[in-house]
N, C-alpha and C positions, 0 to 999 in steps of 0.2 A: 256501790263503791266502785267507783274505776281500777282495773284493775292495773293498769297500765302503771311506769315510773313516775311522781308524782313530775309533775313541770314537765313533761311530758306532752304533744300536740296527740290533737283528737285524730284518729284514721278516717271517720267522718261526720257530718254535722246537720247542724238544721235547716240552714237554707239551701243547701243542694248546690251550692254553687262556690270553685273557687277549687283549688289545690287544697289535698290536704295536710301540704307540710307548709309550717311558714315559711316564707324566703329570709335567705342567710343577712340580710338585712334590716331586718323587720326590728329586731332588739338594738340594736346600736343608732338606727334613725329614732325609735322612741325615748329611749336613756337620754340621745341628744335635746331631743322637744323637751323633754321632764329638765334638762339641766338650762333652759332658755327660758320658757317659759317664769322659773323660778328666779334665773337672774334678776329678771325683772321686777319680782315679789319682792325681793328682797333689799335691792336697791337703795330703797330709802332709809328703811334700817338701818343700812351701813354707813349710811352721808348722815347718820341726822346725830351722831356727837357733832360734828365740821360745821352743817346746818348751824345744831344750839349757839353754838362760837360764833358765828358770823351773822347770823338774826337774831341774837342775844336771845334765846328759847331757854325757857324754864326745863327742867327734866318730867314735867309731866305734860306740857307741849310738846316738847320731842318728841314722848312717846307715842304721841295724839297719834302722827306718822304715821307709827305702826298699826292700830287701833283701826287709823281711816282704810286702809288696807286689808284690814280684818272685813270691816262693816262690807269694804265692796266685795268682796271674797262672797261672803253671805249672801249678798244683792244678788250677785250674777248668778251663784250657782242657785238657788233659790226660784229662779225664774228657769232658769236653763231643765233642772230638774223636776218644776211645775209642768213644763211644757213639751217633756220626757225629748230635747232636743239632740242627746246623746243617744237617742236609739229611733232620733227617726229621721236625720240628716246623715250624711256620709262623711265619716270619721273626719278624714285628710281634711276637708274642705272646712269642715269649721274649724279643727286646729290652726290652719294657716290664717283665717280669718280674723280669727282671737288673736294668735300671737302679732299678725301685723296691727291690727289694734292697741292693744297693749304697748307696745315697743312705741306706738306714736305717744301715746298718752304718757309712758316713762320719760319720755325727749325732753317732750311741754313742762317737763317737772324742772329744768333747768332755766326756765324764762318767767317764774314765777315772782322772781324779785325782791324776796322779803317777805311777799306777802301769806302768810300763815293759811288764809281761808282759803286762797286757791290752790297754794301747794297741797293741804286736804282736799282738796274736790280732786288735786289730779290722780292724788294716791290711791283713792276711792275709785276713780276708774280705771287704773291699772289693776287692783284689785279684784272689780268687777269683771275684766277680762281677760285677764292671767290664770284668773282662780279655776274654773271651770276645767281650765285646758289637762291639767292633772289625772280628774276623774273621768274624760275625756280618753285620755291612751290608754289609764288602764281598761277601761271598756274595750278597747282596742283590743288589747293583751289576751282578753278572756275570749274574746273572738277565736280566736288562737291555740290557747292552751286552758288544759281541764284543772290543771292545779298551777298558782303563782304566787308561790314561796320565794320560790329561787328566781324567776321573772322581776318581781316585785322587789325584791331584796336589791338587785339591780336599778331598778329604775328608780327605787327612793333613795339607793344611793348615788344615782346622779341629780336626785331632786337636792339633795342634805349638798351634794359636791357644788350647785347649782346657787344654792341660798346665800354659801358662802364667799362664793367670786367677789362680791361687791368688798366683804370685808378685806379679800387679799387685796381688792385694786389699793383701798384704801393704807392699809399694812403697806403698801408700797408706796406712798407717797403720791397717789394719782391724787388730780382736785377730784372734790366731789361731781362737778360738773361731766369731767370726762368719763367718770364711773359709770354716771344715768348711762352716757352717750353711746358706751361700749356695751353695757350691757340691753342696751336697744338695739346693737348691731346683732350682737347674738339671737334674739329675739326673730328679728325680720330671718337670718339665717336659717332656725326652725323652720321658723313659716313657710319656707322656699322648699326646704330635703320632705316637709311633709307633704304638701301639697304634689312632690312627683312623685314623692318614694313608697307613703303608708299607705294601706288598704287592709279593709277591715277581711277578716277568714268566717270556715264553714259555721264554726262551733254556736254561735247565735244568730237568731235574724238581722236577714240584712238592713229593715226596718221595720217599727212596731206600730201600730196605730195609738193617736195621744189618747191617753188615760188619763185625767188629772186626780185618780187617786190611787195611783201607782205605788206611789213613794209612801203612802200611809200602806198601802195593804201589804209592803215588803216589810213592816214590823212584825207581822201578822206570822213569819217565819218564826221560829226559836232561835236558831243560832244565828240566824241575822239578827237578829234583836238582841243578841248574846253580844255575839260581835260589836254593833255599834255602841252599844254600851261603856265596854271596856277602850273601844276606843274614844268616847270622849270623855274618859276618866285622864285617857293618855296626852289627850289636847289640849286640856285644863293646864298641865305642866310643859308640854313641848315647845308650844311657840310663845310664852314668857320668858322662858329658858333662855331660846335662843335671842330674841330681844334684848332682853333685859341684862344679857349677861353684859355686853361690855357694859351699862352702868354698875354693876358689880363688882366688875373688877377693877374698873378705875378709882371706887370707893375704897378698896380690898389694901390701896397702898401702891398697886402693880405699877411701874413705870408704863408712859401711853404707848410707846413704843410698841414693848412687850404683851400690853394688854390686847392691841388692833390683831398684832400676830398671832396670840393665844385665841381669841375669837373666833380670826376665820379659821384655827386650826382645829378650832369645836367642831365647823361642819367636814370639814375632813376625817375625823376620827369617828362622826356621826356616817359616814359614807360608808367607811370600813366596817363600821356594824353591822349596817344595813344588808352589805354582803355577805359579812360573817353570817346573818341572822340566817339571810333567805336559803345558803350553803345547810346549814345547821337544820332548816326544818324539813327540809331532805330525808334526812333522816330520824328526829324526832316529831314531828307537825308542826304544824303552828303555831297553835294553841299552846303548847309546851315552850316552845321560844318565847312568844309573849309574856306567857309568865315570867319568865327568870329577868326578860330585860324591863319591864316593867317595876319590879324589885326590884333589881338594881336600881333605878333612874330614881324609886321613891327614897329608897335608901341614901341616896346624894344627898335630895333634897334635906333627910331632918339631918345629915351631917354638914351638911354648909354652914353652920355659922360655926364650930369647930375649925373649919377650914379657912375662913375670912381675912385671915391677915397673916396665916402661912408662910412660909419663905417661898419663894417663887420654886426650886425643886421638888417640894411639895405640892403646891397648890397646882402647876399644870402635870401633873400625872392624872391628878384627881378631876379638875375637870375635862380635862381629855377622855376619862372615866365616865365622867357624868355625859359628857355631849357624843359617845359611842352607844348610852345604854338608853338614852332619852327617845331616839328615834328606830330602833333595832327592833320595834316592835310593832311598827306603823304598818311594814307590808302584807303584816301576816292578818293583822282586821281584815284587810282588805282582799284578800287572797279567802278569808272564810265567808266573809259578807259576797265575794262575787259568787262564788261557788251556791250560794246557800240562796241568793236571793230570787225571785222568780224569772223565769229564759230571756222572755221579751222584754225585759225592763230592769235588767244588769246594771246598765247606764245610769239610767233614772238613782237606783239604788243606790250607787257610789256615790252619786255626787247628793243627795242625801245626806247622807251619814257625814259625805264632809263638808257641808256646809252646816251641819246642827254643830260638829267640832267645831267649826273654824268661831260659831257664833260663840261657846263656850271661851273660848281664848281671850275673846275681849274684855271678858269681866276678871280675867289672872293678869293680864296685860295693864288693865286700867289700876286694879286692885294694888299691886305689885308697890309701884312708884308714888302711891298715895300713902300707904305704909311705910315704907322707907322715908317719904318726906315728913311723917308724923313722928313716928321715932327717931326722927335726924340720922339715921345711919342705915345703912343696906345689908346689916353683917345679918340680919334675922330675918331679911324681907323676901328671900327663895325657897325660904324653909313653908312660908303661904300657900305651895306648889303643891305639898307631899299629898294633902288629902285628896286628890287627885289618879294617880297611880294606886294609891293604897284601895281607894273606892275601887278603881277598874278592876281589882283583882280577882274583885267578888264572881263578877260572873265568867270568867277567865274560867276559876273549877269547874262549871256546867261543863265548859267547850272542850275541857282537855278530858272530860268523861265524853262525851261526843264521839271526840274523836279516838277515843282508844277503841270504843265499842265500834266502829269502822275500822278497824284495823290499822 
């Protein structure tokens, strides 16, 4: 057990090489990459009510959108983490690489025309090269520091700050066009402060030789395999959640107005979690954070159709509620899976774990609005979410015995 302050940098490390404290910009240049990168993830999401309206899309085409973005998520990290390319290329350089990719490939989503198959292919490769970029700094991070609770809490709440831009541009009356266009500025911007600013620290090698079964032998850990576990219990419900929600709430009665604005105020209050969370496990661990927000989040879930046609003073406390408790649990997986996974292939292991999530999501994504359009109504169709969280919780008790017996 380290004895040190949890989130605390190492005094020294494995490669022998590099300062042993981070420089005083290391976390605010990565919060930014996490909150660019994500713009871009999210983008379509936020254009694709505007999208259904103006290409006359069904709501289970809309959601396709999302979905296509899922599947490249999966593609990219998939191959990325096959090829253990986050622990054997130099951090900065492929961040910048991806996000100026991505951010073109987001652009191109504005000259599509109508046409459905290629706005999918583009989403698919924004996807593809967005996705990666995430489990990508946090590898960074761990470079860095021996525990990231409070690291992590930070950077997913600029990831959750991130997701949501698209819905404020939208909330504000931007076309969807100039949404893509800005949130591809943000993008290249990343790409530019990473490529001078980030640089990987002592705490893990500075590159690993390929393994290609890396990524199978880090299940072969306990609490990593704890870990991911619970976190694709968490993923099952998260990115349906946040999708799906504005068609929810547009069904709910909400004026669109208030509903574009309650939206993006989900990833806002999902931000402040995130912080609260990683503050929080500072002083309880992780493991014990994830349980509670976890429970909460499932807890939403089987009260949403209770909550479905609410009076508007009601209903956004609650999902304000829902979209603070849905993602407050995200950094602490990832803060035990890095901790826990084997030295030379941290990298490898994140993005792992999040593309086995990201693949889960697509079948609560896909699922979601095929139920809603069966039942003709949405007031029951996020309540499909709970078993989700409720399953993750299971091995959640392993980890918070874990880590009590570490102190």
């Amino acid at each position: 057990m380290d004895s040190k302050r949890p989130g605390q940098p190492h005094r020294s490390g494995v490669s022998g090489a590099g300062p042993s404290r981070p420089p005083g910009h290391l976390l605010p240049v990565a919060i930014f990459v996490a909150f660019s990168c994500t713009a871009i993830y999210f983008a379509g999401s936020a254009v694709a009510p505007a999208l259904a309206a103006d290409w006359r899309l069904s709501a289970s085409e809309a959601a396709a959108l999302s979905w296509a973005v899922q599947a490249g998520f999966i593609a990219g990290t998939l191959i990325t983490a096959a090829l253990n390319l986050p622990d054997r290329i130099r951090t900065d350089r492929l961040i910048a690489a991806l996000l100026v990719a991505a951010s073109v490939a987001n652009w191109c989503f504005t000259l599509a025309g109508g046409d459905l198959w290629w706005a999918l292919a583009l989403r698919f490769c924004a996807g593809a090269l967005g996705g990666p970029i995430y489990p990508i700094v946090m590898r960074l991070l761990a470079t860095w520091f021996s525990r990231l609770g409070w690291q992590l809490g930070l950077l997913i709440g600029a990831y959750t700050a991130g997701s949501g831009a698209g819905f404020l541009l939208r909330a504000a009356a931007v076309p969807w066009q100039q949404t893509l266009a800005s949130t591809s500025a943000i993008a290249l911007a990343g790409a530019v402060l990473s490529a001078a600013l980030l640089r990987s620290g002592p705490l893990l090698p500075a590159r690993s030789p390929l393994d290609l079964v890396a990524a199978a032998r880090a299940f072969g850990v306990a609490d990593y395999r704890r870990s991911a576990f619970a976190y694709f219990g968490h993923m099952w419900e998260l990115f349906a959640f946040w999708m799906l929600m504005p068609f929810w709430l547009a069904a709910s009665g909400l004026a669109p107005s208030p509903a574009s604005v309650l939206a993006g105020l989900v990833f806002v209050a999902g931000a402040a979690g995130c912080v609260a969370a990683g503050a929080w496990s500072m002083r309880i661990g992780e493991a014990r954070v994830a349980r509670v927000a976890l429970a909460a989040s499932g807890a939403c879930c089987l009260a949403s159709p209770f909550l479905f046609s609410a009076p508007a003073w009601l209903l956004a406390p609650f999902v304000l509620l829902w979209g603070a408790a849905v993602i407050a649990d995200s950094g602490m997986y990832s803060s035990i899976s890095a901790r826990s996974a084997p030295r030379q292939y941290v990298g490898t292991a994140l993005t792992t774990q999040n593309s086995i999530g990201f693949a889960i999501t697509i079948a609560s994504i896909a699922l979601v609005p095929v139920f809603a359009t069966w039942a003709e109504s949405w007031r029951f169709a996020l309540q499909l979410l709970a078993p989700g969280p409720l399953l993750g919780l299971i091995p959640l008790r392993a980890l918070v015995r874990s880590e009590q017996s570490l102190g």
